[in-house]
VMD Tcl script that draws the C-alpha trace (Angstrom):
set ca {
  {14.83 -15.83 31.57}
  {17.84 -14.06 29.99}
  {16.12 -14.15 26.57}
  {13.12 -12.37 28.16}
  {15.13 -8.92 28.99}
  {15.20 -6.12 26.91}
  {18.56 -4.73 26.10}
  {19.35 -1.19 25.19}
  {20.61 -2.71 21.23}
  {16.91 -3.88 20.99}
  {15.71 -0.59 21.70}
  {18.14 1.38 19.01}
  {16.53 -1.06 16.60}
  {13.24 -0.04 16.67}
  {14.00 4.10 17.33}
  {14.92 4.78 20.75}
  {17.81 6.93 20.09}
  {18.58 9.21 23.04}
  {19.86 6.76 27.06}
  {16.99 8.68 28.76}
  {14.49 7.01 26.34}
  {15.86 3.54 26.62}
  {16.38 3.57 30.17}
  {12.59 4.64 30.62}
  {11.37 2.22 28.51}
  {13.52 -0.40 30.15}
  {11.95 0.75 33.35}
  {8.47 0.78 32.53}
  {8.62 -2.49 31.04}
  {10.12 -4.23 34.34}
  {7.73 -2.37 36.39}
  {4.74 -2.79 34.53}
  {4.98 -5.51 32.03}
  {7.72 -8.07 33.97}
  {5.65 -11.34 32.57}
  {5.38 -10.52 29.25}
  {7.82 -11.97 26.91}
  {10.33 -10.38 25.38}
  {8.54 -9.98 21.72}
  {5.18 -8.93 23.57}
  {7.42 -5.90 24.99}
  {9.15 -4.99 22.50}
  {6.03 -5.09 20.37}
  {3.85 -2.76 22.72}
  {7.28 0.08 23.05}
  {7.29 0.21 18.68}
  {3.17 1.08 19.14}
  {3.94 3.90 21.67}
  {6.83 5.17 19.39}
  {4.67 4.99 16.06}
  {1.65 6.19 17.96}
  {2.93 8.80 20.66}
  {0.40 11.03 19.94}
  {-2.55 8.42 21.28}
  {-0.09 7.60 24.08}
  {0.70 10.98 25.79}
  {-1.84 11.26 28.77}
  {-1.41 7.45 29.23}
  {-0.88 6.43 32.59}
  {2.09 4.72 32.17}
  {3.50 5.16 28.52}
  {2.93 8.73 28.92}
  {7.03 10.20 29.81}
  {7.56 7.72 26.90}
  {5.36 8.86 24.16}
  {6.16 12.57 25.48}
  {9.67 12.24 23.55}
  {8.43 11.32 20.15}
  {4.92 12.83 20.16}
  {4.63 14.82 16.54}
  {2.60 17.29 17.63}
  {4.08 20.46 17.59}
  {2.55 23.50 18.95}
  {1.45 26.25 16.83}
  {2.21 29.44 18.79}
  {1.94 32.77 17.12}
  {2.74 31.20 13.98}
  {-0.47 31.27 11.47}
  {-2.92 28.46 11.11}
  {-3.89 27.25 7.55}
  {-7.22 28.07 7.38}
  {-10.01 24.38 6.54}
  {-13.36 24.29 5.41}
  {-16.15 25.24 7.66}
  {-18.38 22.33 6.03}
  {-17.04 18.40 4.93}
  {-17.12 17.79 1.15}
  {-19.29 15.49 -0.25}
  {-17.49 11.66 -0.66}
  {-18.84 8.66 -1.28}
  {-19.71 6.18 1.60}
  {-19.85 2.07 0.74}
  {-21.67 -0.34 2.92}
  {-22.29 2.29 5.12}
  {-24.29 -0.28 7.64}
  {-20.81 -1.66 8.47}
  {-19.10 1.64 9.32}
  {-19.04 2.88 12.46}
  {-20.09 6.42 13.27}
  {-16.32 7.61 14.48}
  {-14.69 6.72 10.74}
  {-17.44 8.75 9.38}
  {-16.37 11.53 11.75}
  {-13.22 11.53 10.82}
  {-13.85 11.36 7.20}
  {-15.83 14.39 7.58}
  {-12.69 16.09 8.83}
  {-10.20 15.03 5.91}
  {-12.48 16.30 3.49}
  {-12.48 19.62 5.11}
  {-9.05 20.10 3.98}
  {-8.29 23.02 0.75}
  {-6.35 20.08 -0.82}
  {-9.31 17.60 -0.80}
  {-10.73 16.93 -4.22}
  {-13.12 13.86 -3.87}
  {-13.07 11.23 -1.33}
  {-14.59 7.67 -0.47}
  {-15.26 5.01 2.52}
  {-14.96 1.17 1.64}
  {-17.05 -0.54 3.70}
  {-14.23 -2.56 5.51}
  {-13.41 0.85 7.30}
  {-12.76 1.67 10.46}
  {-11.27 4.98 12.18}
  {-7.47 5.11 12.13}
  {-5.02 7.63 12.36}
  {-5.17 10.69 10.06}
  {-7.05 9.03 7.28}
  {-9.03 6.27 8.18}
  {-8.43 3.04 7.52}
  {-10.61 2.03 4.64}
  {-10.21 5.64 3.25}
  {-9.09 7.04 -0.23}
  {-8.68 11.10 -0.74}
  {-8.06 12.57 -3.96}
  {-5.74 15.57 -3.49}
  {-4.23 18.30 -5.31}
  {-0.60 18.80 -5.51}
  {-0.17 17.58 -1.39}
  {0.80 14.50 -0.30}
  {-0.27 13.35 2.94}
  {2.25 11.30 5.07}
  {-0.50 9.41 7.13}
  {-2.86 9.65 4.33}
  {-0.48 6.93 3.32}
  {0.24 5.47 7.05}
  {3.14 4.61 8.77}
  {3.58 0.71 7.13}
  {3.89 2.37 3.54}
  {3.48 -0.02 0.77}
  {1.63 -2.86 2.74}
  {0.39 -4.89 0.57}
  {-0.92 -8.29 -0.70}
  {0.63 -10.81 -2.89}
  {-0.19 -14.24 -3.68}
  {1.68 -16.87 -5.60}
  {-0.70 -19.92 -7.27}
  {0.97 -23.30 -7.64}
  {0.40 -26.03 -9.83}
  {0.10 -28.74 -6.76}
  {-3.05 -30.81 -5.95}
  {-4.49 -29.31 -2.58}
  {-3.95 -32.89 -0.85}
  {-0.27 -31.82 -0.57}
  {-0.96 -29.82 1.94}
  {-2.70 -31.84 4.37}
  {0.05 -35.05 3.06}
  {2.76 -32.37 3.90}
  {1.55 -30.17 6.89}
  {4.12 -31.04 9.29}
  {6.67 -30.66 6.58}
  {5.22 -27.23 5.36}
  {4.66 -26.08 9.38}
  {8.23 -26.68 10.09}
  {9.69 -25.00 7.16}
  {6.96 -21.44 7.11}
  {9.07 -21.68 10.53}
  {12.28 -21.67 9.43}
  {11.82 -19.80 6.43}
  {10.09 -16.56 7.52}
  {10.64 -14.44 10.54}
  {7.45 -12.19 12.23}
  {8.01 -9.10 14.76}
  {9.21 -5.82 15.34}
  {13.39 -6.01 14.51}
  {13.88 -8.67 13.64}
  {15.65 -9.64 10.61}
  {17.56 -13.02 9.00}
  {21.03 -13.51 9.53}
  {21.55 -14.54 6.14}
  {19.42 -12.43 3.96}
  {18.84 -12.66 0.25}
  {20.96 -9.69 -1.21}
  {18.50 -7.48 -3.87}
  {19.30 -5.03 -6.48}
  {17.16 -2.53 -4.80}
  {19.95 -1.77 -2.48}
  {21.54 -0.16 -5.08}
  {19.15 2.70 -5.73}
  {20.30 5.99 -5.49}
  {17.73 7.49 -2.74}
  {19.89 5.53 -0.40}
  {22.64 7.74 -0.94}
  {20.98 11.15 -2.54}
  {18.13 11.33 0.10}
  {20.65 12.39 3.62}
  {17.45 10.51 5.85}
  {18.00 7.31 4.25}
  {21.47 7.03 4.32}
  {21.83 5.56 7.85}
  {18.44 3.13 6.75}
  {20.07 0.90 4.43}
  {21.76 -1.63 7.14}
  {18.65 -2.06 8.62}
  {16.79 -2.84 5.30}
  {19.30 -5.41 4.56}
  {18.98 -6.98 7.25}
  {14.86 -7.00 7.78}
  {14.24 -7.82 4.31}
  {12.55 -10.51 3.50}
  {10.45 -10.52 6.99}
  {7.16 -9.28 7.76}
  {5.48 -7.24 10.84}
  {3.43 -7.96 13.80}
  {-0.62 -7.52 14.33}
  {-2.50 -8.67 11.14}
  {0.25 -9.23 8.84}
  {0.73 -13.14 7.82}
  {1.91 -15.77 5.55}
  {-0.29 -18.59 4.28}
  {-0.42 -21.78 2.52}
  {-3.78 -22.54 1.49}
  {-6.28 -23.44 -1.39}
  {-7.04 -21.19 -4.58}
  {-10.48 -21.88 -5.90}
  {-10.44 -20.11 -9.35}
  {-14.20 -20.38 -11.57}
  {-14.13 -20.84 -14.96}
  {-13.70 -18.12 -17.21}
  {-11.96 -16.35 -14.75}
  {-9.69 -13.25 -15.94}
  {-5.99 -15.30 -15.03}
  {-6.85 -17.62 -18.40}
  {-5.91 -20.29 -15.76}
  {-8.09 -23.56 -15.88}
  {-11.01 -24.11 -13.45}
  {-10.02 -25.69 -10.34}
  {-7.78 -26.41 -7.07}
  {-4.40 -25.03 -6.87}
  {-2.02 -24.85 -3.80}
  {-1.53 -21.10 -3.37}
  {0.86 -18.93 -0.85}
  {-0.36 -15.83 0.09}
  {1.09 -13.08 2.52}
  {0.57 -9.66 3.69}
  {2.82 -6.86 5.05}
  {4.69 -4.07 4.36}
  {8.24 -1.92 4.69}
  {8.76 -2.67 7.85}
  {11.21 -0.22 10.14}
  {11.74 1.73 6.57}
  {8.76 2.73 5.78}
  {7.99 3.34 9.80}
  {10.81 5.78 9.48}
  {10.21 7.48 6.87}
  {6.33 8.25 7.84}
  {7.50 9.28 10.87}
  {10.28 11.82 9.76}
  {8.21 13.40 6.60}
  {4.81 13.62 9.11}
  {7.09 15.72 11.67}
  {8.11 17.80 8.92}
  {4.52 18.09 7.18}
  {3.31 18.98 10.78}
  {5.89 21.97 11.51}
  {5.51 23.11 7.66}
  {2.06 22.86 7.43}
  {0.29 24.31 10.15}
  {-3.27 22.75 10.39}
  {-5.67 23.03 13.59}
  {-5.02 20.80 16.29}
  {-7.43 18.33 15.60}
  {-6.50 17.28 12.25}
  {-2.90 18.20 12.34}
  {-1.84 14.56 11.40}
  {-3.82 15.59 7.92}
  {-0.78 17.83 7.00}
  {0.26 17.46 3.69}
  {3.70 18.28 1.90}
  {3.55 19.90 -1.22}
  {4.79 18.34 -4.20}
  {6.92 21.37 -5.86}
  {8.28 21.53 -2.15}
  {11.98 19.89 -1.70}
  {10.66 18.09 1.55}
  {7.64 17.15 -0.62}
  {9.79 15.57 -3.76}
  {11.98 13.94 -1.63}
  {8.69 12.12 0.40}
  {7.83 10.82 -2.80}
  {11.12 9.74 -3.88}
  {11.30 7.93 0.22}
  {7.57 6.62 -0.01}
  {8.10 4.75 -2.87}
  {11.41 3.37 -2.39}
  {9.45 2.28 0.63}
  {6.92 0.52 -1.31}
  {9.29 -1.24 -3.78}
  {10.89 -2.16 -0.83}
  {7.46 -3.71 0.61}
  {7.33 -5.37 -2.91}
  {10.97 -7.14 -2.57}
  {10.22 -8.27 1.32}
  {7.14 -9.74 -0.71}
  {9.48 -11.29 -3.26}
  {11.86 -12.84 -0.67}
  {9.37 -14.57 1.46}
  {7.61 -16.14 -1.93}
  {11.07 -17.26 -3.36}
  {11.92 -19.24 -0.22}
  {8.70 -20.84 -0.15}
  {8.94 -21.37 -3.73}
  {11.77 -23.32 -2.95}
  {10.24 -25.62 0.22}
  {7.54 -26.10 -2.10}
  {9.97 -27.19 -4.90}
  {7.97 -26.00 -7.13}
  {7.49 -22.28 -9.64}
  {4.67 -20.16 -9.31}
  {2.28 -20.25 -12.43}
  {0.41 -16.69 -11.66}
  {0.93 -14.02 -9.22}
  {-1.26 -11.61 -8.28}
  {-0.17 -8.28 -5.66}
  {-1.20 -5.01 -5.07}
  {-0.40 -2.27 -2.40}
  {-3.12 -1.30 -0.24}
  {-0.94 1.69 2.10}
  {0.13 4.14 -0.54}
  {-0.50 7.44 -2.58}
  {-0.56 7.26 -6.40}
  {-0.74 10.17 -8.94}
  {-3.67 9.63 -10.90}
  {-6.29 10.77 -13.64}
  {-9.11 11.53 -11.71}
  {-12.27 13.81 -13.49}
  {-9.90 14.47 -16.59}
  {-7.19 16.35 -13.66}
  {-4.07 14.19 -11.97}
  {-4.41 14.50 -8.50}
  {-2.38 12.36 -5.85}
  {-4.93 9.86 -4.76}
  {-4.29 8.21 -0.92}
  {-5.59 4.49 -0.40}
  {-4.71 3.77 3.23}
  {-6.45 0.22 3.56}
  {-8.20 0.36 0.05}
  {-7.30 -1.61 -2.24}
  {-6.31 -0.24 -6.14}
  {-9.83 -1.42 -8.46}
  {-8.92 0.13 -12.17}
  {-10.70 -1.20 -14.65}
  {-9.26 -4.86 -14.89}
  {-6.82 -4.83 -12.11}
  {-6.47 -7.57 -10.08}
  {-6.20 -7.81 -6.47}
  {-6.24 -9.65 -3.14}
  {-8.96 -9.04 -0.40}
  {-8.19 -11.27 2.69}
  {-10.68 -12.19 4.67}
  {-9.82 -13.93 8.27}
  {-6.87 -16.81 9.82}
  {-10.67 -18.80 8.58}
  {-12.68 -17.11 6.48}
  {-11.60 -17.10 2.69}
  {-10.24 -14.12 1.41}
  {-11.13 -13.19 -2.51}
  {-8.95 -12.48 -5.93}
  {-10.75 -9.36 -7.69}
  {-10.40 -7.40 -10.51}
  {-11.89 -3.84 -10.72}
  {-14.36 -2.49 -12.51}
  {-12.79 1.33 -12.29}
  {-15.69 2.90 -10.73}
  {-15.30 6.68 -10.70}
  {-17.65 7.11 -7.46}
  {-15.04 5.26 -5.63}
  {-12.01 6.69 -7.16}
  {-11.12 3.00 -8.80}
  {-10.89 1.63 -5.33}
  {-12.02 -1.26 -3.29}
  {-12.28 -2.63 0.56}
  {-8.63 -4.54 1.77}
  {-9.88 -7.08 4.27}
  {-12.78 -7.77 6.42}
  {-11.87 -4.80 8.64}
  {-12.09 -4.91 12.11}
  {-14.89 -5.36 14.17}
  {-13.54 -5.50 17.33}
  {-10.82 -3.18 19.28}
  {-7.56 -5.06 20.07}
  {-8.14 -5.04 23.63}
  {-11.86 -5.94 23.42}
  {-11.10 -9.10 21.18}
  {-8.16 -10.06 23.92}
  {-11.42 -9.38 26.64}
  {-13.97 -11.01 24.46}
  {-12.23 -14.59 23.74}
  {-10.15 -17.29 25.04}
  {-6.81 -19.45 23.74}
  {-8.80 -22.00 24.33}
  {-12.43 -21.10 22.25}
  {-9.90 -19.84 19.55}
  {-8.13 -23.14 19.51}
  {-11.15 -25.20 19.04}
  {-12.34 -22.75 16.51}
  {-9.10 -23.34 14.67}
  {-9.54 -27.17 15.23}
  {-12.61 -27.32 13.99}
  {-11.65 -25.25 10.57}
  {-8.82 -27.62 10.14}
  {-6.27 -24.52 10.40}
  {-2.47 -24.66 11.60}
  {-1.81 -21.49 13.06}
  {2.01 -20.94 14.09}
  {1.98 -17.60 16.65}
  {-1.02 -15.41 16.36}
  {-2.45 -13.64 19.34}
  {-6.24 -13.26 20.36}
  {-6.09 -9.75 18.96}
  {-6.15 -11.66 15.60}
  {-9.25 -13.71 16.38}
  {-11.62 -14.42 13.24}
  {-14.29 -13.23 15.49}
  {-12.55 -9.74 15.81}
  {-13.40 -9.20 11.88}
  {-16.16 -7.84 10.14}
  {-17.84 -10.78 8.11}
  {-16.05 -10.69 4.72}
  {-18.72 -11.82 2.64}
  {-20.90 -8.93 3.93}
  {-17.98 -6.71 2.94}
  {-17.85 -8.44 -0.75}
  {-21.58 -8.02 -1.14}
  {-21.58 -4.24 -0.60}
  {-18.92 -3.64 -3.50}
  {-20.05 -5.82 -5.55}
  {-20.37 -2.92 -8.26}
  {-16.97 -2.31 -7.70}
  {-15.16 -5.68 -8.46}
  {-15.55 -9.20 -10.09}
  {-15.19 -11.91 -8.19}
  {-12.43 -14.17 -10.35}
  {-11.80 -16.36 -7.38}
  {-11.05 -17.31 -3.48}
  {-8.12 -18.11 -1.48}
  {-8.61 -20.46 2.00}
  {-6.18 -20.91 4.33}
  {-4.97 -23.74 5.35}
  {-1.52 -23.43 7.38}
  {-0.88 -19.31 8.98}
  {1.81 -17.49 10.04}
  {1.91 -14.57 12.23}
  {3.41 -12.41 14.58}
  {3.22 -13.95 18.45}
  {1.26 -11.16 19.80}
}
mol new
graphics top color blue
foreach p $ca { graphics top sphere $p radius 0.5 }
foreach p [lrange $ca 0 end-1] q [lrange $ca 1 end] { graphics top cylinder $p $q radius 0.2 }
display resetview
């Protein structure tokens, strides 16, 4: 039972920094929350401290989220004035869109810095730009234009093993995805792979990511909680496909996450600071952007992608140690952020383009679109379509709230819905159900104009996050 408490070190991991906050969080969850385990706590106090805004009038995360809401008010300092009327963008697959992304589409494109804009049609509202979203800006950076797990990203590693080997080898291959990856807010590996990118500079140049560095050490190499995962499973590639790789089966891993308590900080901190220097209206003041000739604006960029190479290594880490259970090198690798802001040629003028949950579609790129812990996911390369500012969907997108896919199924119905697939799935809540998805074949069909198809990736044994 010991195990199950949450101590005040658990809380200084993921950002509670001041006794008041940890003691109220400590209450809350006792008082509220006593039979959920430890992970399941800990988990719900990171989404009130990444999202204190959505949390402030609730009933009991409320005097928490109060502490680290961003929203600052404006006073009798000046507002920045928006447009009266959205800008036109382009909308895929708008049939599977629902009305409140388009909403709040409509609102980022009333911002002075927005060029040109687009909806993939895996997307679904979020939190400043909407998941599925990609705005082309001028000379501003948007901090959740990007999102708070900068650099998330795909990346999968093909092997040259028969597929048999992993139904010969599952209990083998179950035991060690255990051992050799680690899911969940803090945590870390006690003996982590060391990486040049420790050395950068930023650490010591930029003063806010100084004190950062221990904790990317030691969470390197890991990956979040809610939809982020690590699979073994099947890579179907057609002939003729783009990789030059010979038609056929080949064992594949494939994972998904991000920067983990990095990049978490570091949206945080620069959205504060875009908030209090950029004074929007209320309703779309996590849209505030830093400007890029601004010293808080150069040293976001320098932070945000530091952030994403250090997505990239975690990435790296997790495909070098299954490299090794496999016993076996990878013979192509394909990965691609899908949580990031790029400067870009777009209309003949470089403007910062934002992808948050889009995934990069340049003419020839290649890239990985997951589909479900079932359903196959696809490998892609773009067709750099200017109508959706060389951009494609990341996933199925969600269908389903988390709470209404906890409401709408049972361990039970998922489990024989996982038996009948023939899929292992180690942790994995009912948040995560397949059923919780938008159908990713629907999703493929409405961008078809937007990628190739050079092949599919089913999963066979999962990883995630408890939940």
């Amino acid at each position: 039972m010991a195990k199950e408490i949450i101590r005040g070190k658990d809380l200084s991991k993921l950002g509670f920094t001041t006794p008041e906050s940890k003691s109220r969080a400590m209450d809350v969850m006792q008082k509220h929350y006593k039979h959920f385990s430890k992970n399941e706590k800990l988990s719900l106090l990171n989404d009130v401290l990444l999202n204190a805004e959505k949390y402030k009038n609730h009933d009991v995360f409320g005097a928490i989220a109060a502490e680290f809401c961003v929203v600052v008010e404006v006073g009798f300092k000046e507002e920045l004035k928006i447009k009266k009327e959205s800008g036109a963008y382009n909308v895929f697959g708008r049939e599977h869109i629902s009305s409140n992304a388009i909403q709040q589409m409509d609102q980022v494109m009333r911002l002075p810095i927005a060029v040109k804009g687009a909806l993939m049609p895996d997307a679904h509202q979020g939190y400043g730009l909407p998941i599925g979203g990609v705005l082309a800006s001028e000379n501003g950076v948007i901090p959740y234009g990007v999102g708070v797990d900068i650099g998330c990203r795909m990346c999968l590693s093909i092997y040259d093993i028969r597929p048999s080997y992993l139904d010969r080898y599952n209990f083998q291959l179950t035991r060690g995805m255990i051992a050799q990856t680690r899911f969940g807010t803090g945590v870390g590996f006690d003996d982590p792979i060391d990486d040049d990118l420790f050395d950068r500079p930023e650490f010591k140049e930029v003063p806010f990511l100084k004190p950062l560095l221990n904790k990317a050490r030691f969470q390197i190499g890991t990956s979040g909680s809610g939809n982020h995962f690590v699979e073994f499973g099947v890579v179907a590639l057609p002939p003729n496909n783009c990789m030059a790789l010979p038609a056929g089966e080949y064992v594949g891993v494939l994972s998904h996450s991000g920067s983990r308590g990095l990049g978490a900080a570091v949206a945080t901190h620069y959205t504060k600071l875009a908030i209090e220097k950029c004074l929007l209206p209320r309703e779309v003041q996590h849209l505030a952007w830093l400007n890029l000739d601004s010293e808080e604006g150069m040293e976001y960029w320098l932070a945000m992608n530091l952030a994403g190479d250090y997505a990239k290594a975690c990435h790296d880490h997790i495909h070098q140690r299954l490299s090794k259970l496999l016993g076996e090198s990878s013979i192509f690798k394909i990965e691609n952020h899908h949580n990031f802001a790029w400067k870009e040629m777009v209309e003949g003028k470089e403007l910062i383009v934002h992808r948050k949950g889009a995934t990069p579609a340049h003419q020839g790129e290649l890239g990985i679109i997951p589909g479900s812990m079932i359903h196959a996911g696809y490998i892609v390369s773009g067709k750099g379509v200017e109508a959706s500012i060389n951009s494609a969907a990341h996933g199925a997108g969600r269908e389903m709230s988390r709470s209404r896919a906890r409401e709408s199924t049972t361990k039970s119905e998922m489990n024989k819905i996982l038996k009948k697939e023939k899929i292992t799935l180690i942790g994995g809540g009912l948040d995560e159900a397949p059923m919780a998805y938008k159908n990713i074949d629907d999703v493929m069909k409405s961008q078809q104009h937007l990628v190739n198809i050079e092949g599919k990736f089913y999963p066979k044994i999962v990883r995630m996050d408890k939940n």
